[in-house]
C-alpha positions as CSV (number, residue, x, y, z in Angstrom):
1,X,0.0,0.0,0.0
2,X,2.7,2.3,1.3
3,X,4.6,1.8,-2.5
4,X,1.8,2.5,-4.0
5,X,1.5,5.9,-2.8
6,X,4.8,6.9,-3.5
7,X,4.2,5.5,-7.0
8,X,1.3,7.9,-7.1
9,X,3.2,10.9,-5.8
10,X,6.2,10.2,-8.1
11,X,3.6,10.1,-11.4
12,X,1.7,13.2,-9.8
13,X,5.4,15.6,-9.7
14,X,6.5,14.2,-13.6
15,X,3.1,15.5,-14.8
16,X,4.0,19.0,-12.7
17,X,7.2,18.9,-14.2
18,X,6.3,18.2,-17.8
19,X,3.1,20.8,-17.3
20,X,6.2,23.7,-16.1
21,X,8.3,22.7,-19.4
22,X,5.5,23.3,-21.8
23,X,4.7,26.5,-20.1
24,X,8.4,28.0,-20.3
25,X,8.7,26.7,-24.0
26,X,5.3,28.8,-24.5
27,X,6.5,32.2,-22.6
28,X,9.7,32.0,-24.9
29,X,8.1,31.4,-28.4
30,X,5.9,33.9,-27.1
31,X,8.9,36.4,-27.1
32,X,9.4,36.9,-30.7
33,X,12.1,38.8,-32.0
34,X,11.2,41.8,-33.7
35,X,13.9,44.1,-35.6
36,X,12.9,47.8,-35.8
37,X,14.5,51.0,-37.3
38,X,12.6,54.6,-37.5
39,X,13.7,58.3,-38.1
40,X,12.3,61.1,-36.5
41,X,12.1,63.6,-39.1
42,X,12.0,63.2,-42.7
43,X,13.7,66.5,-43.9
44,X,16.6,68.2,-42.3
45,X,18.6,71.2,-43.3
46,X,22.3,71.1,-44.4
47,X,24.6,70.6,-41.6
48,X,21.6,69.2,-39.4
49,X,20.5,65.9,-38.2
50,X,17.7,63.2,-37.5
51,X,17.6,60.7,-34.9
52,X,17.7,57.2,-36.3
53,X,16.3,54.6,-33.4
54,X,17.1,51.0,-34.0
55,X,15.5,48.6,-31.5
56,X,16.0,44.8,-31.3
57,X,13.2,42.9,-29.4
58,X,13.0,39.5,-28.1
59,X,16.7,39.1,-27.6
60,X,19.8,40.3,-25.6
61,X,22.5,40.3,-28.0
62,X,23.3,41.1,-31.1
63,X,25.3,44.0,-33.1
64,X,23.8,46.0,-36.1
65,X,25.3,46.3,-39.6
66,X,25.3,49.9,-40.6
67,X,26.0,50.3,-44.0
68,X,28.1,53.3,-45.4
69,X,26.1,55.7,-47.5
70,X,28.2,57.9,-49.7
71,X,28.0,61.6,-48.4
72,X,25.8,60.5,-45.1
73,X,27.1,60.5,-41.8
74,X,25.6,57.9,-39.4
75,X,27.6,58.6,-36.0
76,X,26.2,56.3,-33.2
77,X,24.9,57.8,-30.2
78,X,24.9,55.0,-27.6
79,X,22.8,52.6,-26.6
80,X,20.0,51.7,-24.0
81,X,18.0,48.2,-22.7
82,X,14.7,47.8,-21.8
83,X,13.0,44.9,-19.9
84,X,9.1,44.6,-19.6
85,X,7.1,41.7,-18.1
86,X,3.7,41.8,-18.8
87,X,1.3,38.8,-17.8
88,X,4.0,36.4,-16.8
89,X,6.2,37.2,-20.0
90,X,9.4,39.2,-19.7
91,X,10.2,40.9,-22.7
92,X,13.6,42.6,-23.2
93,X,14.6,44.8,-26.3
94,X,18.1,46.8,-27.2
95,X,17.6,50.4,-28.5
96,X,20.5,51.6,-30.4
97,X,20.4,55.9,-31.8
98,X,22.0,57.1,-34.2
99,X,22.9,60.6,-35.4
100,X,22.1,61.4,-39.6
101,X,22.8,63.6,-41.7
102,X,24.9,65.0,-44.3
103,X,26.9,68.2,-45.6
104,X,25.8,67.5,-49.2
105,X,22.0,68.6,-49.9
106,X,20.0,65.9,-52.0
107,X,17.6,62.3,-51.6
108,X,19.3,59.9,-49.5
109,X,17.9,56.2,-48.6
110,X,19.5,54.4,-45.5
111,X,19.3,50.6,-46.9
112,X,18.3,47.7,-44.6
113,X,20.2,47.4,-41.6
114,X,21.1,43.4,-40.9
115,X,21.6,42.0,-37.4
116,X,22.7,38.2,-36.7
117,X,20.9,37.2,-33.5
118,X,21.3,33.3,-32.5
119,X,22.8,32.3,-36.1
120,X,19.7,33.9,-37.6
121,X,19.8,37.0,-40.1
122,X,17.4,39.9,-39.2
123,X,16.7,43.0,-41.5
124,X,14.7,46.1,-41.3
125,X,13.0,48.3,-43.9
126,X,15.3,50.9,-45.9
127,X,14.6,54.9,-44.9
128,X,14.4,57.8,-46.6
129,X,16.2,61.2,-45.2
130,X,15.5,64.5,-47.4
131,X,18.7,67.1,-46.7
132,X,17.7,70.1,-47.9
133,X,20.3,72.8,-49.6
134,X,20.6,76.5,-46.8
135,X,18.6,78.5,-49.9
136,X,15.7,75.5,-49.9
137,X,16.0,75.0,-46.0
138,X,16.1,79.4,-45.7
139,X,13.0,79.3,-48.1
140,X,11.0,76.6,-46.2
141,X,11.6,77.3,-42.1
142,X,11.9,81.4,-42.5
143,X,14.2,83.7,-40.3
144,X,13.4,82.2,-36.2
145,X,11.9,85.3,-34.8
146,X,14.9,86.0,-32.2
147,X,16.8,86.2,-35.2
148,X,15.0,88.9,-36.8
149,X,14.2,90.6,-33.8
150,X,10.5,90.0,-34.3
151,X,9.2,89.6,-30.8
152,X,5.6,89.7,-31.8
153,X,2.6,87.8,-30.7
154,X,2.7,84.7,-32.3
155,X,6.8,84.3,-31.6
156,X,5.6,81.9,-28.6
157,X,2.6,80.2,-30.9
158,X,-0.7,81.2,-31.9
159,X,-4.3,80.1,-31.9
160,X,-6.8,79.6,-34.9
161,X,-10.3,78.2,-35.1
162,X,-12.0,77.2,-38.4
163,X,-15.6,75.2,-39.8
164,X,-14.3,71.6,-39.9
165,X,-16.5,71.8,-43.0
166,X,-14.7,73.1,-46.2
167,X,-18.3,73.4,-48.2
168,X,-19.4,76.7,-46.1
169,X,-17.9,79.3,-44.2
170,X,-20.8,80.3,-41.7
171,X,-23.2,79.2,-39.2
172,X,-26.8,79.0,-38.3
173,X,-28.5,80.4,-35.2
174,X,-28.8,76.8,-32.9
175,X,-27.0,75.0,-35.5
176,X,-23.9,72.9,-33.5
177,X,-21.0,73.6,-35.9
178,X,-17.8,71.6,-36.1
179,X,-14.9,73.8,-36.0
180,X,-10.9,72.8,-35.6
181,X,-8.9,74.3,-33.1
182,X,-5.5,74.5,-33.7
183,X,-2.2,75.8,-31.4
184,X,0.5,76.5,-33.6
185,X,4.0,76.0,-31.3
186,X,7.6,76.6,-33.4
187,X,8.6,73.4,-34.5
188,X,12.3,74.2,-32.0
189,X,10.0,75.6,-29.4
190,X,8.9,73.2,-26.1
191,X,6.1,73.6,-24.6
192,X,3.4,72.9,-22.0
193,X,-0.6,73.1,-21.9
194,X,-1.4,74.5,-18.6
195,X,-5.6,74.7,-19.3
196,X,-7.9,73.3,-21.7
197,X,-9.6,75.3,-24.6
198,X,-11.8,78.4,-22.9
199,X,-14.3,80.3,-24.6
200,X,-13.3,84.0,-24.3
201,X,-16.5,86.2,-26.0
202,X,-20.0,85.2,-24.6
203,X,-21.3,85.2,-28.5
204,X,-20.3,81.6,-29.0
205,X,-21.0,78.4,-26.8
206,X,-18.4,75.6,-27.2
207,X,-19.1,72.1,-27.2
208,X,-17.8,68.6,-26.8
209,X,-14.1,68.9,-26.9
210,X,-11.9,66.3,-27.9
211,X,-10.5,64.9,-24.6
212,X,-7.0,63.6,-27.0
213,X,-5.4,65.9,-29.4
214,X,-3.7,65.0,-32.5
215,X,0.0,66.6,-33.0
216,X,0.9,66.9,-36.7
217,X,3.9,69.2,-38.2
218,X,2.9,71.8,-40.5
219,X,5.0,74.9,-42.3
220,X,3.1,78.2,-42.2
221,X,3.9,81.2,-43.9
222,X,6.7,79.9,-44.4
223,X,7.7,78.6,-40.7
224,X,7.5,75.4,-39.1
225,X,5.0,74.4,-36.7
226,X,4.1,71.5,-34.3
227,X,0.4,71.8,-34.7
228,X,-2.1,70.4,-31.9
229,X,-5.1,69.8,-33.5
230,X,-8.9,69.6,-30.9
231,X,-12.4,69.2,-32.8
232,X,-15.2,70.4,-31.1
233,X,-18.1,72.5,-32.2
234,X,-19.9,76.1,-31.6
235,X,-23.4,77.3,-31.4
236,X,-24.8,80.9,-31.0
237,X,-27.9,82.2,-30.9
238,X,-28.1,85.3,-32.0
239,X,-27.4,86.6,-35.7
240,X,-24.2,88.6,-37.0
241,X,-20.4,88.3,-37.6
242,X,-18.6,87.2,-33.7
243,X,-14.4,86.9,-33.2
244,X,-14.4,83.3,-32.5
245,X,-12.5,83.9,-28.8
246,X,-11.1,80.7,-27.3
247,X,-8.0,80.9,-25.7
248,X,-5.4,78.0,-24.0
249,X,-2.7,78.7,-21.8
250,X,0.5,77.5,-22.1
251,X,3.9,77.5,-20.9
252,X,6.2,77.5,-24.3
253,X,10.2,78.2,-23.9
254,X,11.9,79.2,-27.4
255,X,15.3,79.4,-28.5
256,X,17.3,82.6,-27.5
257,X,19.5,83.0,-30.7
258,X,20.6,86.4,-30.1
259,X,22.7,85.1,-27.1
260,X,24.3,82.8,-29.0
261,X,25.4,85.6,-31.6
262,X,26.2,87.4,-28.5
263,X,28.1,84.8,-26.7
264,X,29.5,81.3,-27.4
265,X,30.1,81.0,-31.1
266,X,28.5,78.2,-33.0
267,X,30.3,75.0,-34.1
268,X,33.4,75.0,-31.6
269,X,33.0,71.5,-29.8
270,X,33.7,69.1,-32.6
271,X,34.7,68.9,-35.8
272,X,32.1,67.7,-37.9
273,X,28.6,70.2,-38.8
274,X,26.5,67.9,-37.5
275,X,27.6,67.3,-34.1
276,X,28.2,70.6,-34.0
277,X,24.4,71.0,-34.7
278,X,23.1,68.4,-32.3
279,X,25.4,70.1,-29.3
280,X,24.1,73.8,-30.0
281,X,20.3,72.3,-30.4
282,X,20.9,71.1,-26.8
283,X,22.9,73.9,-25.4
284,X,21.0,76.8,-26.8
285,X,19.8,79.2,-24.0
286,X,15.9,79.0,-23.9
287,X,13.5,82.0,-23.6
288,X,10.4,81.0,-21.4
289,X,7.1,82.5,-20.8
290,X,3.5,81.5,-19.6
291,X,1.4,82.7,-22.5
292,X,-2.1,82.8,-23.5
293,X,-3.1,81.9,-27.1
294,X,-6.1,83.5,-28.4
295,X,-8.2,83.3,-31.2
296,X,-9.5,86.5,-30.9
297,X,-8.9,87.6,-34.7
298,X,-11.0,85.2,-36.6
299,X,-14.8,85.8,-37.3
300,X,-17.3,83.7,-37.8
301,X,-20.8,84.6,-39.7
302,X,-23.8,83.2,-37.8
303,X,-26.8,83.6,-40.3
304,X,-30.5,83.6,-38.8
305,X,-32.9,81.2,-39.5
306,X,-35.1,81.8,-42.7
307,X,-38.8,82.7,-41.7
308,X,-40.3,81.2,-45.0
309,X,-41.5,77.8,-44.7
310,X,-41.0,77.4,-41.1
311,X,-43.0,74.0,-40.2
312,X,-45.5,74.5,-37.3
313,X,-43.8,71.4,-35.3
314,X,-40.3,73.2,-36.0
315,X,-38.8,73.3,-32.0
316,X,-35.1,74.1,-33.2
317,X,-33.3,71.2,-34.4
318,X,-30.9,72.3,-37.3
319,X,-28.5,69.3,-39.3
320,X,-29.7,66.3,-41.4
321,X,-31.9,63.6,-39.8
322,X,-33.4,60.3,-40.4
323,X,-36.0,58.3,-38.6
324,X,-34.0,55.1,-37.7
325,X,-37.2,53.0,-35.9
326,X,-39.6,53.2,-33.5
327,X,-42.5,51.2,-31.5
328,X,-46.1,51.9,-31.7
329,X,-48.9,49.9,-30.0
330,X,-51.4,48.6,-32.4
331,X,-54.2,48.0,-29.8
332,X,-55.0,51.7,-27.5
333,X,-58.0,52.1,-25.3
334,X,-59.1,56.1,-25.1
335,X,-58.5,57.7,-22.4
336,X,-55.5,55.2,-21.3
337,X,-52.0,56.1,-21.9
338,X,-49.1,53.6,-23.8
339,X,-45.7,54.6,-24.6
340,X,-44.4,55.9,-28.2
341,X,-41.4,55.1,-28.7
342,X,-39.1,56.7,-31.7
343,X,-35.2,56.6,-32.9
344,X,-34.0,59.8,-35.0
345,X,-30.7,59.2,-36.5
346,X,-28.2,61.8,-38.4
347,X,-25.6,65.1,-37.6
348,X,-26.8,68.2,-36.0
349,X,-28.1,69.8,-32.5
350,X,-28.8,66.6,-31.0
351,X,-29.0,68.9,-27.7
352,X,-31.7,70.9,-28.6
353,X,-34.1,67.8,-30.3
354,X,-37.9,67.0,-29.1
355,X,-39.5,64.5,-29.3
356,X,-41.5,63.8,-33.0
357,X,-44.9,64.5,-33.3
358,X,-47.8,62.6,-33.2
359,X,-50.0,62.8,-36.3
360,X,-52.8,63.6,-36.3
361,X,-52.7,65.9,-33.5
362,X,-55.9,66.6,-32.8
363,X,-56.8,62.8,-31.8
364,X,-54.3,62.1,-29.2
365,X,-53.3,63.8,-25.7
366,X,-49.2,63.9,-25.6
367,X,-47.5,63.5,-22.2
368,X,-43.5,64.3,-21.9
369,X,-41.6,61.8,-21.2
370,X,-37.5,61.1,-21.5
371,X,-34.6,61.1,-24.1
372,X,-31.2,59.0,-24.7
373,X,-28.7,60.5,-27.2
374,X,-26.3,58.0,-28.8
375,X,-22.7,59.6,-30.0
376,X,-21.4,58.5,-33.5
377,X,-18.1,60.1,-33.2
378,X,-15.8,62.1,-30.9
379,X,-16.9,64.9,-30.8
380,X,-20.9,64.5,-30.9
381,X,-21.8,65.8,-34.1
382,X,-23.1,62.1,-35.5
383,X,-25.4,59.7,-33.8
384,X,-28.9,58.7,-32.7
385,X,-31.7,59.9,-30.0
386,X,-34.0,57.6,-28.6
387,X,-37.2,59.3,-27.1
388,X,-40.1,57.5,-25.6
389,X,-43.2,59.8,-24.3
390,X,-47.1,58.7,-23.6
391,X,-49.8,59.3,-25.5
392,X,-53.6,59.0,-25.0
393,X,-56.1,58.4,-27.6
394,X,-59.0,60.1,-28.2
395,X,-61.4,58.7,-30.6
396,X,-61.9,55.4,-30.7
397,X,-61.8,53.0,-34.0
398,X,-59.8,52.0,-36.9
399,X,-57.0,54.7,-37.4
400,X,-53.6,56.1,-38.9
401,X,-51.2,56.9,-36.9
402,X,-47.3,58.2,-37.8
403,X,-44.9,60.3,-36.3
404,X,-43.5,63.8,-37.8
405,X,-40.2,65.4,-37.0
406,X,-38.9,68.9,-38.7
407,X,-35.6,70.4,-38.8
408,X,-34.0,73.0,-40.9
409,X,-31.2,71.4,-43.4
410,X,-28.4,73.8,-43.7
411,X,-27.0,72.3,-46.7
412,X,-29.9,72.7,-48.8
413,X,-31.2,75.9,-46.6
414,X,-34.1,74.8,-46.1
415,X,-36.5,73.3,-43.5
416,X,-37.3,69.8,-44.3
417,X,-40.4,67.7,-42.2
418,X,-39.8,63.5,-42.1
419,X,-42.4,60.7,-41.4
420,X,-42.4,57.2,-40.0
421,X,-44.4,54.9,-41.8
422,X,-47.9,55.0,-40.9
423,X,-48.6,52.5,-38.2
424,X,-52.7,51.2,-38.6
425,X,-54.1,50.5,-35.4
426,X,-57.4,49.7,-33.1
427,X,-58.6,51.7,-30.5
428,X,-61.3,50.7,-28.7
429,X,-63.7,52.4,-26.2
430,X,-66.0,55.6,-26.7
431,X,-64.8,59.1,-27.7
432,X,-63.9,61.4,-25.4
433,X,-65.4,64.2,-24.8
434,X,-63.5,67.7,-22.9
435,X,-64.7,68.3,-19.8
436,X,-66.6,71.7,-19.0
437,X,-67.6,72.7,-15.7
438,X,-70.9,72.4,-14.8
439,X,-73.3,75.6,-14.5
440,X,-75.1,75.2,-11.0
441,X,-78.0,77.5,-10.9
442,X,-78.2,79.5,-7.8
443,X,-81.3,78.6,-5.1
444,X,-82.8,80.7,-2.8
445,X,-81.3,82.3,-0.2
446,X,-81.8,80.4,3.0
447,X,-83.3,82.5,5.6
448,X,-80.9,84.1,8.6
449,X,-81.6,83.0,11.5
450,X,-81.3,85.5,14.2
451,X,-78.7,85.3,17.4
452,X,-80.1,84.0,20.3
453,X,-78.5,85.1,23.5
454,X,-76.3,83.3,25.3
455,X,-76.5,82.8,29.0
456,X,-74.3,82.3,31.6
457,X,-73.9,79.0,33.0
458,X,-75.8,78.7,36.1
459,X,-73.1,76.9,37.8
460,X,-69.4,78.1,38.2
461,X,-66.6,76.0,37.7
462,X,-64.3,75.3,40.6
463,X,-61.5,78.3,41.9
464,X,-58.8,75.8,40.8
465,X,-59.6,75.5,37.4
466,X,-59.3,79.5,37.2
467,X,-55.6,79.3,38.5
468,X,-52.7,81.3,36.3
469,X,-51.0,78.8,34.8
470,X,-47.3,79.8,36.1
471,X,-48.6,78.7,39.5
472,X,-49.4,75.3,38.2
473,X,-47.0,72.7,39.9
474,X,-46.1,71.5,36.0
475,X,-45.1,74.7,35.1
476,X,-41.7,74.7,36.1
477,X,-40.6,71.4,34.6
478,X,-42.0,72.4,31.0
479,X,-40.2,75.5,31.4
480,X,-36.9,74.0,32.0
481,X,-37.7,71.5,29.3
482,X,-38.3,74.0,26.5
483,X,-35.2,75.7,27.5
484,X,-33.3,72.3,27.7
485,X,-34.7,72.3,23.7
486,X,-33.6,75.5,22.6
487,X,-30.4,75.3,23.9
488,X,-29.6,72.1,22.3
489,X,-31.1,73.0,19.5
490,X,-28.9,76.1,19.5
491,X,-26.1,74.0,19.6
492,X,-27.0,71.9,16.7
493,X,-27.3,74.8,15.0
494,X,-23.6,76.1,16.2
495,X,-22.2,72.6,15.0
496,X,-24.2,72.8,11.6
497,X,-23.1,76.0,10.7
498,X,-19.2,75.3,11.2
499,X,-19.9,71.7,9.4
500,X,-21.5,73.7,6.3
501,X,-18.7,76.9,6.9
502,X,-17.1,77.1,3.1
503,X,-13.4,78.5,4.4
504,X,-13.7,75.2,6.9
505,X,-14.3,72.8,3.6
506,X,-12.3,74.7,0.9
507,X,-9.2,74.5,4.0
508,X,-9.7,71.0,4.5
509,X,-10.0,70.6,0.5
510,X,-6.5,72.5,-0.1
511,X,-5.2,70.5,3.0
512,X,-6.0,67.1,1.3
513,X,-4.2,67.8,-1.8
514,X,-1.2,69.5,-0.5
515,X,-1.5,66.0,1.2
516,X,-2.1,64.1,-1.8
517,X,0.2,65.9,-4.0
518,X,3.3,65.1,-0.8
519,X,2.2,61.8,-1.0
520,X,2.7,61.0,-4.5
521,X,6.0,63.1,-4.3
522,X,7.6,60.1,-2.1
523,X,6.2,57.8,-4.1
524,X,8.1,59.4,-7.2
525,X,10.9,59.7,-5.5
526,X,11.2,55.9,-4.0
527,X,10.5,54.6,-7.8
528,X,13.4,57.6,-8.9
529,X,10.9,59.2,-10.9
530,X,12.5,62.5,-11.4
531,X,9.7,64.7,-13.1
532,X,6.9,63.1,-11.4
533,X,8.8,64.0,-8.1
534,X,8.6,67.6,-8.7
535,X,5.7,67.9,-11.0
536,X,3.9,66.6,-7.7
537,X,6.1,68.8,-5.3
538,X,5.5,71.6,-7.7
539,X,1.7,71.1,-7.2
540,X,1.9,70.8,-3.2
541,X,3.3,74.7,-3.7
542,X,1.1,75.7,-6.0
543,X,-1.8,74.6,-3.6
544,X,-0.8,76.0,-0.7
545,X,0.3,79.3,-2.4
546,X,-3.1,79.6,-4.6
547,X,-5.3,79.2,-0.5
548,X,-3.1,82.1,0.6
549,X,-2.8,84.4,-2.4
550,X,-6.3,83.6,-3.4
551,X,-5.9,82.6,-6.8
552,X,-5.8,79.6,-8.8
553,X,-3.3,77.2,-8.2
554,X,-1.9,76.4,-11.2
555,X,-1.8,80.1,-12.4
556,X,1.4,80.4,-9.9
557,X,4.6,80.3,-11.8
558,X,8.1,80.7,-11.2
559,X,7.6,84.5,-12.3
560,X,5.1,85.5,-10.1
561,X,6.8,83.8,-7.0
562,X,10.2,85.5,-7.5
563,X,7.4,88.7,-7.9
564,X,6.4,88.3,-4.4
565,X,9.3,86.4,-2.2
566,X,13.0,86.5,-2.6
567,X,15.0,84.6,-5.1
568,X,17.1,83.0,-2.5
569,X,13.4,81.1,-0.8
570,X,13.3,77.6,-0.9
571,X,10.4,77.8,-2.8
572,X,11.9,79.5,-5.2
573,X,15.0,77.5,-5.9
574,X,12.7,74.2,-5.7
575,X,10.6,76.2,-8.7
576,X,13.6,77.0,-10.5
577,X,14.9,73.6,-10.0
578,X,11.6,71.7,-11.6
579,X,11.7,74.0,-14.7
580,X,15.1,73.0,-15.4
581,X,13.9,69.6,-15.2
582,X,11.1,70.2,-17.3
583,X,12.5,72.6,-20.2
584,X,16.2,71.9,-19.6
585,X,16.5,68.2,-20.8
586,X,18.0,66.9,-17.6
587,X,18.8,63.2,-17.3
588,X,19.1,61.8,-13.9
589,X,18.7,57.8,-12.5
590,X,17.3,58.9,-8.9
591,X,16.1,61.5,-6.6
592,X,19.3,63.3,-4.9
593,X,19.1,64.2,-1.4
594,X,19.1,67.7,-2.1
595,X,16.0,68.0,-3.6
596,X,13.8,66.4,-1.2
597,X,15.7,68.7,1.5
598,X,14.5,72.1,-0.4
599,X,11.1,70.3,-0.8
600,X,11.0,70.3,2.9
601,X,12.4,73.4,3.3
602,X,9.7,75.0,0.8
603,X,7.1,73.4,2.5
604,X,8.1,74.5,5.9
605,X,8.5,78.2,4.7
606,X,4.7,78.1,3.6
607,X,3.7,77.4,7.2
608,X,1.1,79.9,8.3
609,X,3.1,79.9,12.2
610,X,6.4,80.8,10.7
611,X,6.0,82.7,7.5
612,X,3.0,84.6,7.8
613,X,3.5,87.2,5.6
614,X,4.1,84.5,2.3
């Protein structure tokens, strides 16, 4: 008996074991290697350079074949590892960068790049690198505005708004128009949204913003841009030509190129142009400045609604709809309500739909009921409304019914009415008929009867009943109770008020995120993440600067705090310290000491017992 058990165990642990072989067999078949090379621009000027990232996934080793390109430079620029494990499987991949470019302008194509990884031959796709000539590259990017002392409004970016729709170029009062929002940066510039998209004017509403942005790069009277594209739409309700006034606040930094014709000459720390390019693109001095775009210059018409042919069941819907469905009873009873039910499809003011009508009016009694709008897209432009209401019949017998729906069609200016197919159905029971108050004729008069005199009673009630009632023996207790009330009640009251006191909650709200914001500051700094560690410590400042200078918190920049306290503060330093972190490419592989000590510092100068005057 005993044998047999261990025979059973042994059997039991080679069936674990083979189980754990297939699985490791799976995990590494399921780490393919992938070979992958990509440039990050696809012009450059003369004497400039892309970025060519090469990464090897699935494996550990394994050296690339650059090939020599006559006229191109290819100079390496190190090389990084990543390891992942995601469900169980560890992935690891080898990123190699390269610097290219060339002194000689023209069409050059970086062929497939072989790499040998376990005796097997790996290749990726051939590139393409445009180098333009200084006359084509002048012609293309225009004079940077440092350059040509332009220090204008748009050197820091700019702001445009247009109809997503290139057939028209105006509006309709209620009509929900897609438009494209646009911030143009400079292509060299870096920047940082602080705020969403804000309507400025009060003659447009916005609507239904895209919560992700699409980053494309664009040249521009004759500049380059990185453009960050929004779509959302705008409605107005009253006639004319508006400014279409949005605005989005930013922090951009641009390159300061009159202190480099000032200061350090260009293309002294190597030998070859294009080093010499990459080292001034990362040691150019940067101008920064908290901006606002705006918008304000561009108009947009907003034409009113044409009178003529207005349907009488018109209630304000403007775009192109369809009906996609709906439910009708076939058997109704007058006088007893059952629910319609209807599905209107198409683009337009979804917002501003009601419910169809029901034809023919006169027979039925309408009750509201509710609505369910179904987005198509994004940005809520397409789609479908549900909308189920009551209705009660009233005539009874064999009838037509259908449902009726206008809405003015801005393509074809004109006001178009749709209708459901007509539903046949039974109603049973007698017609009704309105009610009208009944006339009551007046009767006579009734006769007054005249007052008799009352007597007095002929027998007095007892001399106790006519005692004051603060003599009473009970007196005294209810007087001590209702005083017992009011003061408690009092107290409730006291306790209420301070519960609902709004500097109590908006303290305790600014208290919980300076908390919060500490909080994931130790976090980022046990897992050595360097810019979440003062993007988070940044935002405890903020917090407790925006309770005590009464203004939003992330308003506060590293201006406006030198503005009010001295440059030497902690708080200062720690601000100037996360902007170089955030603007000035800094590299680091961990929190140093140093920083968490100014964090505490700052911190401890913004406490109300100490600093008071902050």
């Amino acid at each position: 008996m005993v044998m047999c058990r261990y025979l059973e165990m042994i059997s039991r642990y080679l069936h674990l074991g083979v189980l754990a072989v297939v699985l490791m067999s799976t995990c590494l078949e399921a780490a393919a290697v992938e070979v992958d090379a990509r440039l990050d621009l696809e012009s450059v000027e003369v004497g400039n350079g892309a970025i060519m990232t090469l990464r090897i996934s699935g494996a550990r080793s394994g050296k690339p074949e650059i090939p020599e390109v006559e006229n191109l430079i290819i100079q390496s620029r190190g090389q990084s590892q990543q390891v992942q494990m995601v469900n169980g499987i560890t992935s690891v991949s080898v990123i190699y960068q390269y610097a290219v470019g060339s002194n000689v302008p023209g069409d050059y194509q970086i062929p497939s790049i072989a790499i040998v990884l376990d005796g097997k031959r790996y290749a990726t796709q051939p590139l393409m690198l445009k180098v333009l000539g200084s006359a084509v590259a002048s012609a293309v990017s225009g004079n940077e505005p440092s350059e040509t002392g332009d220090d204008g409004k748009n050197r820091f970016g700019f702001l445009t708004v247009e109809l997503a729709s290139n057939e028209r170029r105006h509006v309709y009062v209620g009509e929900i128009a897609p438009v494209r929002i646009r911030a143009w940066i400079p292509e060299a510039a870096r920047a940082q949204l602080r705020s969403g998209i804000q309507p400025e004017g009060v003659a447009f509403t916005l609507h239904n913003v895209s919560d992700e942005a699409q980053q494309t790069r664009e040249i521009k009277d004759g500049k380059r841009y990185l453009v960050v594209t929004w779509f959302g739409g705008i409605s107005a309700t009253k006639a004319g030509k508006y400014p279409a006034s949005l605005s989005l606040n930013a922090t951009v930094a641009v390159r300061d190129t009159a202190a480099l014709k000032t200061g350090r000459p260009k293309g002294r720390a190597f030998g070859d142009p294009l080093l010499n390019r990459i080292f001034d693109d990362v040691n150019e001095p940067m101008i920064q400045k908290d901006i606002t775009l705006k918008s304000d210059d561009q108009e947009i018409e907003v034409r009113a609604l044409p009178s003529e042919g207005r349907p009488d069941g018109f209630s304000g819907a403007v775009g192109e709809f369809k009906f996609d469905g709906g439910e009708i009873p076939a058997d109704w009873k007058t006088g007893e309500p059952q629910q319609i039910r209807a599905r209107i499809s198409g683009t337009g003011n979804f917002a501003l739909m009601n419910a169809p009508k029901v034809s023919p009016a006169n027979d039925w009694k309408i009750y509201p009921g509710k609505d369910e709008f179904t987005a198509g897209d994004q940005a809520s432009f397409s789609g479908s409304k549900v909308f189920q209401f009551s209705a009660v019949p009233r005539r009874g017998g064999e009838q037509n019914m259908a449902l009726e729906f206008s809405f003015f069609d801005p393509k074809a200016v004109a006001y178009q009415t749709i209708t459901s197919p007509v539903r046949e159905i039974r109603v049973s029971g007698e017609d009704m008929v309105d009610d009208k108050p009944a006339v009551v004729e007046a009767g006579p008069e009734p006769a007054k009867k005249e007052r008799e005199l009352v007597g007095q009673r002929s027998v007095m009630s007892a001399s106790r009943d006519l005692m004051p009632l603060v003599f009473r023996p009970a007196f005294v207790p209810l007087l001590g109770v209702g005083g017992g009330l009011c003061i408690v009640g009092g107290l409730f009251a006291v306790i209420r008020r301070r519960l609902s006191d709004p500097r109590r909650l908006t303290q305790a709200a600014m208290e919980k995120a300076v908390k919060d914001a500490l909080v994931a500051a130790e976090y980022c700094s046990a897992s050595k993440d360097v810019s979440g560690f003062f993007a988070a410590g940044r935002l405890a400042i903020q917090v407790r600067l925006g309770a005590r200078w009464n203004q939003p918190a992330q308003a506060i920049t590293l201006a406006e705090i030198t503005a009010r306290i001295s440059d030497d503060s902690p708080i200062a330093r720690f601000f100037h310290e996360a902007d170089l972190h955030a603007y000035g490419r800094q590299v680091g592989s961990g929190i140093l000491p140093q920083w968490q000590v100014l964090l505490d510092e700052a911190m401890a100068a913004l406490n109300p017992s100490t600093h008071p005057l902050i």
